[in-house]
C-alpha positions, 0 to 999 in steps of 0.5 A, spaced: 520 554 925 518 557 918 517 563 915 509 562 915 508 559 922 512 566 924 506 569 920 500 564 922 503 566 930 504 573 929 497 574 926 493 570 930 496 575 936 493 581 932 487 579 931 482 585 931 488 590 931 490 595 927 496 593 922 501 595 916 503 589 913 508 589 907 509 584 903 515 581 899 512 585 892 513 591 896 506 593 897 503 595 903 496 594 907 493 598 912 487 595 916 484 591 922 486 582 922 479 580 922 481 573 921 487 567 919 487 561 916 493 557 915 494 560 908 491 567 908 491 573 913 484 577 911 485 584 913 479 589 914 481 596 909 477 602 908 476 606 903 479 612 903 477 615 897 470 613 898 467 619 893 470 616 886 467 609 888 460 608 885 458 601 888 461 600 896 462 594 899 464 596 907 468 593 910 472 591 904 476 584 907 482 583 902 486 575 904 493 576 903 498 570 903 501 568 908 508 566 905 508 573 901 509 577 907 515 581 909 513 585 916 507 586 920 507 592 924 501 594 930 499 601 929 495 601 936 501 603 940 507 608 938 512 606 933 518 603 936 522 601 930 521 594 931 517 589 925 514 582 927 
């Protein structure tokens, strides 16, 4: 099974639910998986530093690909060390 039907799966399941999503570059992402196509994982992120932003589209929804991911880790429930 490919890396990216791993990735399709995982975030299909954690749709609606908070998430870390590190990618292969090293960035991170935190929000909430709003919806997933077979190539793109859009991820609903807020603005933590709302007060420098003249113009704000919230929520802002950024797609990630789905072959540039490294981990998905769910935030909703205790850490426990374990990446999907």
């Amino acid at each position: 099974m490919s890396a990216n039907h791993e990735h399709y799966r995982t975030c299909k399941n954690y749709i609606n639910k908070r998430v870390r999503i590190i990618t292969i570059s090293g960035a991170s992402y935190e929000g909430r998986i709003v919806k997933v196509d077979h190539n793109r994982v859009y991820l609903q992120t807020g603005s933590n530093n709302r007060s420098n932003a003249t113009v704000s589209f919230l929520p802002f929804i950024l797609p990630l690909v789905l072959f540039d991911l490294l981990a998905i880790v769910l935030l909703d429930r205790p850490f426990r060390g374990r990446f999907c």
